[in-house]
N, C-alpha and C positions, 0 to 999 in steps of 0.2 A: 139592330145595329149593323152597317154596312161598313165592316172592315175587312183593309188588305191581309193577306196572311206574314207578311214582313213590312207592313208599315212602318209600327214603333217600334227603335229598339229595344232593344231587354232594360228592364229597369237599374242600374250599376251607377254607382261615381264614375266622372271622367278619369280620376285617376285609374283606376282597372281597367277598365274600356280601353284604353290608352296598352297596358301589357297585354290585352286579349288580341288585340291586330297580329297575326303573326306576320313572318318576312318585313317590317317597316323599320325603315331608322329612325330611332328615337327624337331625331331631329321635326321628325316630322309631323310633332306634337304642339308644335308652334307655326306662326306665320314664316313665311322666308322673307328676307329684307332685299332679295336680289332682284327676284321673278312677284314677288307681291302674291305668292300663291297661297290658300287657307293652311287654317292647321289642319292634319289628317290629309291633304291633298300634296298631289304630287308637284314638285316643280316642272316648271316651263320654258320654253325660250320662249324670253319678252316679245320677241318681233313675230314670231310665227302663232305664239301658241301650244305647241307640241310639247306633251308631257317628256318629262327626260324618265329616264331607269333609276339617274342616280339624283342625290340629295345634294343644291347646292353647297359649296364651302362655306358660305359665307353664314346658312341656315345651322349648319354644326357648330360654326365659330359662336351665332348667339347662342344656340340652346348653352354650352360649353359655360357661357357667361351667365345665362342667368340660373341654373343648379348648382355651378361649384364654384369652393373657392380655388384659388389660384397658389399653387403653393408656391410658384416662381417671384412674385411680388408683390406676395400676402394682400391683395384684396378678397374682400367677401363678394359672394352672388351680386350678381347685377353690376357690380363697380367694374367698368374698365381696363383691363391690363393695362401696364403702362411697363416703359425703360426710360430710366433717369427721369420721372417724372411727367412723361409726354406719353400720353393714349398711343397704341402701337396703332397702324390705317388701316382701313377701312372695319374698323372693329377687329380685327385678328385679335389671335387670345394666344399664352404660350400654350406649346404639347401638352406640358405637365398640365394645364388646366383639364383638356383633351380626355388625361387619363382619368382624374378627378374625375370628370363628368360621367366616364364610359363605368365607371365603379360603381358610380350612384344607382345608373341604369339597371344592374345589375342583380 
């Protein structure tokens, strides 16, 4: 048998694999909607290329959306924020989802 000695990873759910990452934000467990970058990879600027350090906002705003609910205008996961009835732009989510979410993480 001709195998690498870090080929495969360890055999785990994604969910563990996912808390095993040290140093990553949690966001970065999903795709980003901004930079179109993998889950587990880092964002990008679109035009160059170049990994960033940080995670885009927009990548925190989904993850935000789809783990918690929202206690500012009681939707559940995946349901949109909204005021007075209209989706706040570009997907934004209120703080207090924010906090929800960073709880969950936790």
């Amino acid at each position: 048998m001709n195998r690498t000695r870090y080929g495969q990873p360890a055999p785990m759910p994604d969910s563990i694999r996912h808390f095993m990452r040290t140093g990553q934000h949690p966001a970065r467990s999903i795709p980003c909607p901004r930079c179109g970058a993998a889950a587990h990879r880092p964002c990008r600027i679109p035009s160059r290329g170049v990994p960033l350090a940080q995670v885009h906002q927009q990548r925190i705003d989904a993850r935000a959306q789809l783990v918690a609910c929202c206690p500012t205008c009681q939707v559940t996961p995946t349901v949109p924020c909204h005021t007075a009835g209209r989706a706040l732009d570009n997907g934004a989510v209120h703080p207090a989802r924010h906090t929800e979410a960073d709880r969950s993480a936790a």
